[in-house]
Rosetta silent file (secondary structure, phi, psi, omega in degrees, C-alpha in Angstrom):
SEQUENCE: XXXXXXXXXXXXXXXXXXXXXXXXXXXXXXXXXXXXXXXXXXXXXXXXXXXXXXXXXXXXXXXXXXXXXXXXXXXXXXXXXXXXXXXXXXXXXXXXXXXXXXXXXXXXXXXXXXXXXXXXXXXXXXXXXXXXXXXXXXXXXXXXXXXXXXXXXXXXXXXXXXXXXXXXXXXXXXXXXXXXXXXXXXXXXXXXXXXXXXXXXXXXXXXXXXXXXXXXXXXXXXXXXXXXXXXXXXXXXXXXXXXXXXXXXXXXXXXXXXXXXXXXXXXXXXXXXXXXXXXXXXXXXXX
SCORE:     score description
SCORE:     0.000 S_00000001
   1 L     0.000  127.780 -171.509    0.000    0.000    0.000 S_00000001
   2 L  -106.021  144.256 -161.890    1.800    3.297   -1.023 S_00000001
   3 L   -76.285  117.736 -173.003    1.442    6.042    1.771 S_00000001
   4 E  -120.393  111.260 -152.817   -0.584    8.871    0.256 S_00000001
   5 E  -130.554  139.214  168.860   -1.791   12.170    2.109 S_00000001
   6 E  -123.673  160.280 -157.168   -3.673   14.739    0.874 S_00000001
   7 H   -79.314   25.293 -171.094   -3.095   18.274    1.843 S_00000001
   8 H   -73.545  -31.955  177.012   -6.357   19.178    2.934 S_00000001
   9 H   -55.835  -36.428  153.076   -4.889   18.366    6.475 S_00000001
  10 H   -86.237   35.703 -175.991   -2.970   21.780    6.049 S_00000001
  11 L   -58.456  -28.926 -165.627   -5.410   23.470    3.458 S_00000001
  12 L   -65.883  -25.856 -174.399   -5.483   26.537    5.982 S_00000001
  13 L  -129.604  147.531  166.046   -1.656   27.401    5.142 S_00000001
  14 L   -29.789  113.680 -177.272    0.818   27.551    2.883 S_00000001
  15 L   -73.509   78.393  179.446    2.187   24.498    0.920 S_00000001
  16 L  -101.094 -159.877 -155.262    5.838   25.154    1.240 S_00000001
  17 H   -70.970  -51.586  164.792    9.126   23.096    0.785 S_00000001
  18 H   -17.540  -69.710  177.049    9.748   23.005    4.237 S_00000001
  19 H   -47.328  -56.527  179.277    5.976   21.535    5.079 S_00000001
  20 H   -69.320  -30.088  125.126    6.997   18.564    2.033 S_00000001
  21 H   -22.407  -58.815 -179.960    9.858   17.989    4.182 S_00000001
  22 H   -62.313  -66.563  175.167    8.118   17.484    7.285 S_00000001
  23 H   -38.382  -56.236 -166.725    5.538   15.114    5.166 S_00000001
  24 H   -89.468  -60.133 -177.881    8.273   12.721    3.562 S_00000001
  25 H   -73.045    5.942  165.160    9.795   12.619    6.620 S_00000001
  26 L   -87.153   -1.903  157.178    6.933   11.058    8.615 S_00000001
  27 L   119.610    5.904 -179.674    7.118    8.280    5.590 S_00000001
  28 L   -56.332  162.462 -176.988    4.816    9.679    3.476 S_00000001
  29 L  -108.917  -60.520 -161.651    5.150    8.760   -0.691 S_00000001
  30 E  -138.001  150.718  165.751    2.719   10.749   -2.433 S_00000001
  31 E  -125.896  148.315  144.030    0.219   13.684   -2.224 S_00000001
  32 E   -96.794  128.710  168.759   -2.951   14.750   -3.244 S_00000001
  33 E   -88.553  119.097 -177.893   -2.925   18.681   -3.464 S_00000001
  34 E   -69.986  136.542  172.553   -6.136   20.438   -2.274 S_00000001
  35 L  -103.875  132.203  176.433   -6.421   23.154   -4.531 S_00000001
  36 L  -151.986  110.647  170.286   -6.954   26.921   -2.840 S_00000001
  37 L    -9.155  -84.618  179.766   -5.010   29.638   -3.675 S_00000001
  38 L   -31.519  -30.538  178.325   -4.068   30.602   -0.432 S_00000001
  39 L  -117.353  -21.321  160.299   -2.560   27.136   -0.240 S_00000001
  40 L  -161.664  132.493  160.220   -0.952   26.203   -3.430 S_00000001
  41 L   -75.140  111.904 -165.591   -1.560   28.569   -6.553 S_00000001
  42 L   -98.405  -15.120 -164.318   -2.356   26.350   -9.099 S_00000001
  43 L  -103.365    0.488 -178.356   -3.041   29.124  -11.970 S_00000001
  44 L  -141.294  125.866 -153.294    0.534   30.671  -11.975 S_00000001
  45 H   -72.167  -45.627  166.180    3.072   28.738  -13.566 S_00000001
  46 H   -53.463  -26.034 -173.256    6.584   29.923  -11.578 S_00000001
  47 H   -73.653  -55.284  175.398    4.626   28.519   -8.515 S_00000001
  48 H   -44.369  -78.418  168.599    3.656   25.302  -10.134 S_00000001
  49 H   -38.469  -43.393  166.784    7.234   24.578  -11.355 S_00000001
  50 H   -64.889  -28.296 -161.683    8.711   25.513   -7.778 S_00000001
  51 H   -81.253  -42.820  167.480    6.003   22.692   -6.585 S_00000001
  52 H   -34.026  -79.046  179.802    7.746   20.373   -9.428 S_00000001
  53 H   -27.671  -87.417  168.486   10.895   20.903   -7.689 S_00000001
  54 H   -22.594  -67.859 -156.885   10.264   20.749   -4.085 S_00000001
  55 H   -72.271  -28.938  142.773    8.395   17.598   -4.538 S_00000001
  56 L   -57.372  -12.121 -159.276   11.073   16.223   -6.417 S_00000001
  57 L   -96.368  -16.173 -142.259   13.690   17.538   -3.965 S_00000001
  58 L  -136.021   -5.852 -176.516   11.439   15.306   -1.182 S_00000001
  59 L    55.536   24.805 -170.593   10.879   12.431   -3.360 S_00000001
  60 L  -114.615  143.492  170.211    6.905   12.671   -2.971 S_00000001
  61 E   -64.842  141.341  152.063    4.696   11.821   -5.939 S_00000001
  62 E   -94.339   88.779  179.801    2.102   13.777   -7.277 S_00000001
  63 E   -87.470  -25.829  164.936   -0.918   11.419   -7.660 S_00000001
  64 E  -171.494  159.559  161.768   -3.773   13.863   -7.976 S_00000001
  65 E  -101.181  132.854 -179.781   -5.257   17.318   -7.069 S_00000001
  66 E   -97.242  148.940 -132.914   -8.364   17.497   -5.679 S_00000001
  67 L   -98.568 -170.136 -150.645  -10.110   20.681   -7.627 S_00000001
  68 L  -125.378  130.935  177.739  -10.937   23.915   -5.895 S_00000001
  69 L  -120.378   14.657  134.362  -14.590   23.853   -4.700 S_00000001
  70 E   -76.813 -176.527  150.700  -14.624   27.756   -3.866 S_00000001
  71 L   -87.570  -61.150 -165.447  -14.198   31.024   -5.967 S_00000001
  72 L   -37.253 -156.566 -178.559  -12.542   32.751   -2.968 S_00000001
  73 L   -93.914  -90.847 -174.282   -8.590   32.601   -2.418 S_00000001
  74 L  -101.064 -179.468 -150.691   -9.099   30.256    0.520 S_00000001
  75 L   -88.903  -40.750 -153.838  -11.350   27.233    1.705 S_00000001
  76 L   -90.467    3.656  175.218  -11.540   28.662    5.337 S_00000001
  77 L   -73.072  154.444  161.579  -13.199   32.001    4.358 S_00000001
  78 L  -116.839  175.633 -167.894  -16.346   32.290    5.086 S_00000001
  79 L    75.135   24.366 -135.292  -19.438   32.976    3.174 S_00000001
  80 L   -99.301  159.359  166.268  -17.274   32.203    0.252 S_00000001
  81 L   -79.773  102.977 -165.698  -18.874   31.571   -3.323 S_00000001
  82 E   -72.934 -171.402 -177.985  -19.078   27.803   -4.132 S_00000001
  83 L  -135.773   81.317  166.930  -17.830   26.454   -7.667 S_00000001
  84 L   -79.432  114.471 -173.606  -20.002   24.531   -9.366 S_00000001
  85 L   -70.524  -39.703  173.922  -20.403   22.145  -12.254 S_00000001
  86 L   -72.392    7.143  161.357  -24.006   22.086  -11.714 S_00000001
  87 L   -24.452  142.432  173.543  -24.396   26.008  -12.356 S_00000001
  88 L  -113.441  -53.129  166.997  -27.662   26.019  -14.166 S_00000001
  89 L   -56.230  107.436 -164.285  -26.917   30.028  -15.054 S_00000001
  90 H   -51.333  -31.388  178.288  -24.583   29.597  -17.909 S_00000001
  91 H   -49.477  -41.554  173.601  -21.892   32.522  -16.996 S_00000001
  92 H   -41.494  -91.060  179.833  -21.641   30.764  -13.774 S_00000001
  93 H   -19.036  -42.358 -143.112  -20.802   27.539  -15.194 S_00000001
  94 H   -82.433  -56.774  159.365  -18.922   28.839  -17.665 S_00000001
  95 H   -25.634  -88.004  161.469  -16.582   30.374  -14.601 S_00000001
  96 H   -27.330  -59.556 -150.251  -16.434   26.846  -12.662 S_00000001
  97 H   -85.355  -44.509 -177.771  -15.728   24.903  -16.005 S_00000001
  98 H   -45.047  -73.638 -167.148  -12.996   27.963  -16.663 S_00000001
  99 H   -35.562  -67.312 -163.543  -11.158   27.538  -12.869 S_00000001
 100 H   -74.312   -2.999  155.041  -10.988   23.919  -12.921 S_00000001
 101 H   -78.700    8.356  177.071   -9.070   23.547  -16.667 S_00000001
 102 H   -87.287  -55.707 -150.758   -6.888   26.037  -14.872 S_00000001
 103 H   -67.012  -51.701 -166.824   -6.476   23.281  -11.870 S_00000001
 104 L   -78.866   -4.858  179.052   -6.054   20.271  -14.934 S_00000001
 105 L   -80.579  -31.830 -167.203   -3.151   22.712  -16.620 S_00000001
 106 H   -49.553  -23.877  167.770   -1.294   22.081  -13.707 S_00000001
 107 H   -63.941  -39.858  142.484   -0.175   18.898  -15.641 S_00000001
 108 H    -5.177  -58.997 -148.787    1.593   21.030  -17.913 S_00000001
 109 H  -120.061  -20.688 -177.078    4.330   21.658  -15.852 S_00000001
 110 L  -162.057   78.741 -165.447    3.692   18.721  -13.072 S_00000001
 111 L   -60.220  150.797  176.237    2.332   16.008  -14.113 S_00000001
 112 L  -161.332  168.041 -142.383   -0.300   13.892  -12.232 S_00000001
 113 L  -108.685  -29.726 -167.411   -3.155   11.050  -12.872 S_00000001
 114 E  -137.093  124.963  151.759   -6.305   12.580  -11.262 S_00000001
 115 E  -115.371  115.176 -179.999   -8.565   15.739  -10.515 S_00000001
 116 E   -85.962  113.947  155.682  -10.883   14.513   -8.275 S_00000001
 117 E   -97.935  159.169  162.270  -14.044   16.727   -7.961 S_00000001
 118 L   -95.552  164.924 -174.479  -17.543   16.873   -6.438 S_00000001
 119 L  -116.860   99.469  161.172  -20.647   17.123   -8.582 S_00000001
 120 L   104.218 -158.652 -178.229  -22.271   20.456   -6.774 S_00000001
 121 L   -82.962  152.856 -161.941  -22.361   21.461   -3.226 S_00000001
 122 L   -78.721  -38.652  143.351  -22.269   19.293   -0.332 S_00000001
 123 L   -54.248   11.540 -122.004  -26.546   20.292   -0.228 S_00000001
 124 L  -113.161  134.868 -135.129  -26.769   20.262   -3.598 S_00000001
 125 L  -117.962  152.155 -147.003  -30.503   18.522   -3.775 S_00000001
 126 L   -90.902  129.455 -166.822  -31.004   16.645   -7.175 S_00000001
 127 L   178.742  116.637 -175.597  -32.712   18.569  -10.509 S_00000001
 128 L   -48.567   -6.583  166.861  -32.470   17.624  -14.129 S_00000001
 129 H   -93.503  -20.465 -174.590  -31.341   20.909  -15.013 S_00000001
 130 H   -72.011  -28.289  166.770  -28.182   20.729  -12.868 S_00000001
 131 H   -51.286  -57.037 -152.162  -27.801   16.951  -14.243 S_00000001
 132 H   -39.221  -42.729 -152.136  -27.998   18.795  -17.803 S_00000001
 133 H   -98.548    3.818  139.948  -25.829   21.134  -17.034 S_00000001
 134 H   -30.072  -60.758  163.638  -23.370   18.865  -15.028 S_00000001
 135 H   -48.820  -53.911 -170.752  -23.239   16.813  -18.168 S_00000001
 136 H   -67.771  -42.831  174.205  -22.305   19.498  -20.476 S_00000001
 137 H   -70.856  -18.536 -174.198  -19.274   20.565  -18.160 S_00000001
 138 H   -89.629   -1.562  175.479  -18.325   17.563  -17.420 S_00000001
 139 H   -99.171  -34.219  168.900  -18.184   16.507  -21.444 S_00000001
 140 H   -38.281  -80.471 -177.872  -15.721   19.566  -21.678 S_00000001
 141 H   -43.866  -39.898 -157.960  -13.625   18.774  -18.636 S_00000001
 142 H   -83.579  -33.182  171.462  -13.292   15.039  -19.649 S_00000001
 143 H   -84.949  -54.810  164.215  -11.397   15.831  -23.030 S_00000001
 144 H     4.984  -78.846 -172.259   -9.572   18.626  -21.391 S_00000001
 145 H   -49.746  -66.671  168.302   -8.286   16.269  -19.272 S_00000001
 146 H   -27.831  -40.468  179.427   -7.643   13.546  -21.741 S_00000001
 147 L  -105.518   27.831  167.069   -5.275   15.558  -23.303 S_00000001
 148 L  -143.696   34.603  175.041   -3.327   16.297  -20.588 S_00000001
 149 L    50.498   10.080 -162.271   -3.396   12.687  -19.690 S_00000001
 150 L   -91.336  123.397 -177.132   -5.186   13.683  -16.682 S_00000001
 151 E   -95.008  133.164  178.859   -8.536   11.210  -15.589 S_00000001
 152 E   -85.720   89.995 -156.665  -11.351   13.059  -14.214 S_00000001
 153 E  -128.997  129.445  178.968  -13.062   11.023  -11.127 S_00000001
 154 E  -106.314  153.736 -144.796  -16.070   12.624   -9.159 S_00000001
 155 E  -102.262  143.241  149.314  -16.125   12.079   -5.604 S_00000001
 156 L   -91.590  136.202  169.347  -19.464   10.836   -3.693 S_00000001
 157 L  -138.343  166.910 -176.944  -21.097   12.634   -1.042 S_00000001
 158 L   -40.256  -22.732 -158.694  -23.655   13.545    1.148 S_00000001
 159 L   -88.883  154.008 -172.288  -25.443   15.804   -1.075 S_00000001
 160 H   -58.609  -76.613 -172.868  -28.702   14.258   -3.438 S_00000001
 161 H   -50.486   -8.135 -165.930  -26.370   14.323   -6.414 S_00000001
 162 H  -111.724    0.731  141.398  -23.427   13.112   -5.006 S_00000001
 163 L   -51.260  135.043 -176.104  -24.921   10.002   -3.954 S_00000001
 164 H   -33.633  -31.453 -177.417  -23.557    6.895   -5.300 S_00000001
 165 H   -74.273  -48.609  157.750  -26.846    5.776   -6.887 S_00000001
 166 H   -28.972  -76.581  179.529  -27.056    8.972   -8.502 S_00000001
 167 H   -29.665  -70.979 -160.431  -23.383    8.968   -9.444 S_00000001
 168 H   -51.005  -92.577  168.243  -24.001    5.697  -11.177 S_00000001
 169 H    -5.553  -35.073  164.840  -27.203    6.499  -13.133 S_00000001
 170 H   -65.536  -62.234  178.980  -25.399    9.706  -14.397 S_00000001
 171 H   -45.541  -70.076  169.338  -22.623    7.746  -16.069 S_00000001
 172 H    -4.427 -102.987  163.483  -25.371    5.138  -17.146 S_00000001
 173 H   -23.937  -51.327 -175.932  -27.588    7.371  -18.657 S_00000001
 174 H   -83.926  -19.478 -144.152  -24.997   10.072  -20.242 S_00000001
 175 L    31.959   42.339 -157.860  -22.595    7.368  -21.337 S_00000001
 176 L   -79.983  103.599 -178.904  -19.570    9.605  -20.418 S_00000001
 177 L   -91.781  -25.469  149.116  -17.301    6.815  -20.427 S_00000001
 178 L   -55.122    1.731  174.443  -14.135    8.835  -19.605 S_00000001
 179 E   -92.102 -177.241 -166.992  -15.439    9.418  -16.150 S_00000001
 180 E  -179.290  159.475  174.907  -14.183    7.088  -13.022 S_00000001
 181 E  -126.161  145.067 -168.166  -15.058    7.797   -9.380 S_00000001
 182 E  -107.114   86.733  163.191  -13.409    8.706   -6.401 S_00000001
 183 E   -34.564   72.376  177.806  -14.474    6.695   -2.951 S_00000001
 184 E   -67.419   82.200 -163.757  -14.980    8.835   -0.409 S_00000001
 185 H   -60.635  -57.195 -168.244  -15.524    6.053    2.451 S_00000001
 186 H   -86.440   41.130  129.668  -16.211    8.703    5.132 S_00000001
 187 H   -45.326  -71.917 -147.126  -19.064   10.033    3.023 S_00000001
 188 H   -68.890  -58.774 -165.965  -20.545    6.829    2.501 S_00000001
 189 L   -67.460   17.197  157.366  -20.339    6.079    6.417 S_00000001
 190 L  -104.658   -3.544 -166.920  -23.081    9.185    6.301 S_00000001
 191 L   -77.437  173.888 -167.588  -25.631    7.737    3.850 S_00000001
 192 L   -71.353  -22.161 -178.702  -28.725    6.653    4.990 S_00000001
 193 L   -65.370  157.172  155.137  -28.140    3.282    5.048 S_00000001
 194 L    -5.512  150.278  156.966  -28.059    0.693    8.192 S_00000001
 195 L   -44.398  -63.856 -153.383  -24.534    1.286   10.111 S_00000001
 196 L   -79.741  -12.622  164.632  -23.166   -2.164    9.162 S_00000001
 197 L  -135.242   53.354 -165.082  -24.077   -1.793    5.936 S_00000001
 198 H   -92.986  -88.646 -164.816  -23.472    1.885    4.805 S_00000001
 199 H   -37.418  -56.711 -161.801  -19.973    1.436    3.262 S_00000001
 200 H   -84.970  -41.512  164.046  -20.742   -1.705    0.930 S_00000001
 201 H   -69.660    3.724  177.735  -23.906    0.014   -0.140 S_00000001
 202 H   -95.628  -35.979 -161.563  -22.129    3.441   -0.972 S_00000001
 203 H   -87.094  -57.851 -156.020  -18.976    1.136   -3.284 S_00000001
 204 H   -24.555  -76.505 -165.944  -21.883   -1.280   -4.391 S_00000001
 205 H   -65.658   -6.618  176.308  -23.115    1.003   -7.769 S_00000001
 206 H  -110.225    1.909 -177.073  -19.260    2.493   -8.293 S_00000001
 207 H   -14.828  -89.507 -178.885  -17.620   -0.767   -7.806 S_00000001
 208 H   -57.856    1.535 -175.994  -16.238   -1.062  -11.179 S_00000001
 209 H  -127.947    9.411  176.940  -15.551    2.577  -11.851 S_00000001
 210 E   -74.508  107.820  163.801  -13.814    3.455   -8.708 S_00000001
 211 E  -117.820   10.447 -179.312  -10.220    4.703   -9.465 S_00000001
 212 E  -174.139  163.349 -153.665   -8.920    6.108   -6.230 S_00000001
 213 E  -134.020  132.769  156.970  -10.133    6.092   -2.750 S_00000001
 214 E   -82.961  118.116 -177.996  -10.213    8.955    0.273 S_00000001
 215 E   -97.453   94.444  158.819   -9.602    7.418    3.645 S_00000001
 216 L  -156.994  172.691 -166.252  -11.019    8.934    6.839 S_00000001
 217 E  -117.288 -172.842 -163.580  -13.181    8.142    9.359 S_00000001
 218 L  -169.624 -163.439 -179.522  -16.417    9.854   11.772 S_00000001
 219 L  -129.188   29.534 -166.114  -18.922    8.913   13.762 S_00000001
 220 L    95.402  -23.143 -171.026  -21.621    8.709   11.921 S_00000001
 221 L  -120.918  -50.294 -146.954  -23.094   12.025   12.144 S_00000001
 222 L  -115.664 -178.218  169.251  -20.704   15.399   10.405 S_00000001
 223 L   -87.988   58.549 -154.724  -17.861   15.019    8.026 S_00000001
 224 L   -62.289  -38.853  163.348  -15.427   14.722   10.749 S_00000001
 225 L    74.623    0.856  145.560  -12.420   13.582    8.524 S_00000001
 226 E   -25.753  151.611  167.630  -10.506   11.665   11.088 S_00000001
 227 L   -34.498  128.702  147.804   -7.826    9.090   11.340 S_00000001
 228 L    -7.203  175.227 -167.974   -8.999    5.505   10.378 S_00000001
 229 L   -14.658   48.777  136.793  -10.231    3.923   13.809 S_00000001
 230 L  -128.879   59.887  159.037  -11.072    7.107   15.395 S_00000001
 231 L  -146.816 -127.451 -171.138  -14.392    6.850   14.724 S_00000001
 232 L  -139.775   14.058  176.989  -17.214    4.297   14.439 S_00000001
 233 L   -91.196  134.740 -171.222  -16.541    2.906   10.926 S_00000001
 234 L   -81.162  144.881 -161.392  -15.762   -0.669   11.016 S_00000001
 235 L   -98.471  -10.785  174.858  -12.387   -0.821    9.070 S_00000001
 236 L   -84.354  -29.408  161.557  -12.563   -4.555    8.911 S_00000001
 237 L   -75.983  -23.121  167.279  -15.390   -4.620    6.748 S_00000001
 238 H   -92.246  -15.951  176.741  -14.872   -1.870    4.742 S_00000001
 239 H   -61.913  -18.615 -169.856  -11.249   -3.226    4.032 S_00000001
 240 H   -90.893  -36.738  167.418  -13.130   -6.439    2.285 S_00000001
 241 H   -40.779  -83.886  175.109  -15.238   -3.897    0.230 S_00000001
 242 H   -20.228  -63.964 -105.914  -12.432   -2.065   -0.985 S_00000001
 243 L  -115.092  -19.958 -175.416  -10.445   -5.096   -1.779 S_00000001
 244 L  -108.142   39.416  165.301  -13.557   -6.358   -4.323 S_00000001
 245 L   -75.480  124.120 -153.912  -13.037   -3.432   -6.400 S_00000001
 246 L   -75.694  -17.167  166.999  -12.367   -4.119   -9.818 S_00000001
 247 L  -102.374  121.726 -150.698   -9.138   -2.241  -10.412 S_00000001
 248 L  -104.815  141.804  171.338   -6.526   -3.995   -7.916 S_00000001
 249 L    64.981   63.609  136.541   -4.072   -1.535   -5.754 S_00000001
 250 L   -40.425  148.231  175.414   -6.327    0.919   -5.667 S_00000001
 251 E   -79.099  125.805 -179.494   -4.669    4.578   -4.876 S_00000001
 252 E  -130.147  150.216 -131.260   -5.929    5.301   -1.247 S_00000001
 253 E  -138.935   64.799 -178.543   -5.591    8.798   -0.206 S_00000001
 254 E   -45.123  123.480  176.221   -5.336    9.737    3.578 S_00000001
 255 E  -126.189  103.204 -175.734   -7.790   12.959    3.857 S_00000001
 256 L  -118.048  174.900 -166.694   -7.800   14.148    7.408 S_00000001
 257 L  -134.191  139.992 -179.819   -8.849   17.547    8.746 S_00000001
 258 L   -68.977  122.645  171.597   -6.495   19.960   10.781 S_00000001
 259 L   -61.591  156.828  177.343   -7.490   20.149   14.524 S_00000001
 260 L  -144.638  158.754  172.902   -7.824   23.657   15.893 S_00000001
 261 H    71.381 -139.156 -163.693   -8.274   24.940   19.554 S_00000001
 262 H   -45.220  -29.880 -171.781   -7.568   22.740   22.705 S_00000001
 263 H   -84.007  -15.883 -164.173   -7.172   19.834   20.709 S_00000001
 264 L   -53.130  154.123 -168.541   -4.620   21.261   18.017 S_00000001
 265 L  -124.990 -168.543 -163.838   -1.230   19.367   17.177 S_00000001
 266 L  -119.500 -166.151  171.543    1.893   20.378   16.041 S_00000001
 267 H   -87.032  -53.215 -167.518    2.847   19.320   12.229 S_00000001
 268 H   -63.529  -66.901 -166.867    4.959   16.711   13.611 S_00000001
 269 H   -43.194  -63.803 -174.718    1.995   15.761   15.958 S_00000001
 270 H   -63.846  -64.539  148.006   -0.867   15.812   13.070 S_00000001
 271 H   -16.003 -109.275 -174.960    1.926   13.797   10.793 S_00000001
 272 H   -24.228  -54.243  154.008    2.813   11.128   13.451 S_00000001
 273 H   -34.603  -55.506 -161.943   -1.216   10.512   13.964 S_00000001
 274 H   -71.621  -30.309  170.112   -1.793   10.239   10.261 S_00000001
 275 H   -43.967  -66.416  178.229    1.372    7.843   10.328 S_00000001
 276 H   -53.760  -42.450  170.400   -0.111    5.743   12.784 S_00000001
 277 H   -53.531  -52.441 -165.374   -3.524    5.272   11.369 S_00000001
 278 H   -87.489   -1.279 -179.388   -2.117    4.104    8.293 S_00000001
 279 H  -110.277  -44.617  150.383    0.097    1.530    9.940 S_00000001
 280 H   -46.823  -41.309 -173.820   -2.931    0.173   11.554 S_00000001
 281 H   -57.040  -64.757 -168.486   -4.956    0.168    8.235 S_00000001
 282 H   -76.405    9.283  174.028   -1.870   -2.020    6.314 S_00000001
 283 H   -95.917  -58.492 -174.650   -1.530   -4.401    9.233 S_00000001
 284 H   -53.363  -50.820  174.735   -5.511   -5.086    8.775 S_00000001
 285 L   -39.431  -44.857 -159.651   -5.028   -4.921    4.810 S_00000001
 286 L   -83.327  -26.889  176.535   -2.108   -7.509    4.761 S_00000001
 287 L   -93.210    0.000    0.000   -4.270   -9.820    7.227 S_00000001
C-alpha cells in the first residue's frame, strides 16, 4: 500500500518546501494537493514549477489534485462563493468549467493522474437541469483532461447528487465513459443506510468505476475527517469492500482535517497521527 496524504490536512496554510519535508519525513510517498489559492496557486506557472521541484527535492509523488470547490482565495473564508459544475446560469458555469481547466493545466508543468471533484455542493438537492448542465461541463472537462493525460473522477457525497446511486445512473444514462469515481468512504459512512451496511452500499453502484479512494473516518453524524479507527466505521469490513473493487491496488488517499483549539497538534503531531492510522490500516489490509 503506497502512503498517500492529501493536503487538505494543512489546506489553511501555505504548501511550502519546508511543510513537504516534514511530510516525507513522517514516511509519506505521495500527495494529493487540495487546490486553494491561499494554499498552493495552481493558476501561476513559476509557482507550479517551484512545486515540481520541491516535490522532487522530497521524493513525494504527485498522484492527484483534488479541484478547488470555492471562488474565494481560501477554503476557510467564510461565506465564500461555491464552484459549481451544476451552475444552471450559464456565466456561472462557464466560470467553474474555466477555474478547474486552470487546476487540470497544472499537468503542464507537473504532471499527475487525477482531478478529483464533487458534482455540486455538499446540499446540492437533485434537478435535471443541474444533471444537464453537469453533463455538459463535465463533457468539456473530460477531453480537457484527456489531453493532458489527466482522468477526471467525481467524488461521492452527502449531497442528493453526489450520492452513489445517482453517481451511477449519471454515467449510465450520459454514457460519459471517460469518467471514473473517487471513494470517499467517510461520506458513505453518512448515507442513509443501516450502520453495518453503509460502506458496501455506498462502493456497491461504483464498484467497477472506482479509481482512487479517500480514507477517513467519523462517527456517523458530520464530516469529521478523522484518522482511520477514530471513529465508528468498522475498518474490517470496509477493508473487504475495498479489496472487491475491480481495479486492484487501488490509490488510497489519507484525507484528514487539521485540529484547531484545545485539541490542536503540532505538524509533527498531526503527521505522526496520520502515520499511525495508516500503519494500523496495512496491518488489517495484509491480514
Amino acid at each position: 500500500m503506497q502512503r498517500l496524504l492529501s493536503t487538505y490536512l494543512f489546506v489553511s496554510r501555505k504548501l511550502t518546501p519546508e511543510l513537504l519535508e516534514q511530510i516525507a519525513g513522517a514516511g509519506f510517498e505521495g500527495l494529493e494537493i487540495f487546490c486553494t489559492r491561499s494554499h498552493f496557486e495552481y493558476s501561476m506557472k513559476p509557482e507550479i514549477r517551484a512545486m515540481a521541484g520541491a516535490l522532487e527535492a522530497h521524493r513525494l509523488q504527485l498522484v492527484s489534485l483534488h479541484a478547488p470547490t470555492s471562488r474565494d482565495l481560501s477554503v476557510m473564508r467564510q461565506g465564500g462563493m461555491p464552484l459549481s459544475i451544476c451552475e444552471v446560469e450559464r456565466v456561472r458555469r462557464v466560470e467553474a468549467m474555466d477555474e478547474l481547466k486552470r487546476a487540470i493545466d497544472v499537468a503542464d508543468d507537473l504532471p499527475y493522474a487525477r482531478l478529483v471533484l464533487h458534482m455540486g455542493g455538499s446540499r446540492e438537492m437533485a434537478d435535471p437541469r443541474k444533471r444537464d448542465a453537469a453533463f455538459s461541463t463535465l463533457e468539456h472537462l473530460i477531453l480537457h483532461a484527456h489531453h493532458a493525460g489527466v482522468r477526471i473522477c467525481v467524488e461521492n457525497t452527502t449531497s442528493e447528487m453526489g450520492d452513489p446511486a445517482y453517481l451511477r445512473a449519471f454515467v449510465d444514462e450520459t454514457r460519459l465513459t471517460g469518467l471514473r469515481f473517487n471513494f470517499d468512504i467517510g461520506h458513505a459512512h453518512l448515507s442513509d443506510f443501516p450502520e453495518d451496511a453503509r460502506i458496501e452500499k455506498s462502493f456497491s453502484p461504483l464498484r467497477d468505476l472506482v479509481s482512487s479512494v479517500h480514507l477517513h473516518d467519523n462517527h456517523g453524524e458530520k464530516d469529521e475527517h478523522l484518522p482511520p479507527y477514530d471513529g465508528t466505521i468498522d475498518w474490517s469490513a470496509a477493508i473487504k469492500t475495498l479489496q472487491s473493487a475491480s481495479q486492484t491496488s487501488l490509490p488510497m488517499v489519507l484525507e484528514l482535517k487539521e485540529k484547531t483549539g484545545p485539541e490542536a497538534l503540532s505538524v509533527s503531531g498531526q503527521l505522526t497521527a496520520a502515520r499511525k492510522s495508516l500503519d494500523h490500516l496495512e496491518m488489517a489490509w495484509s491480514a
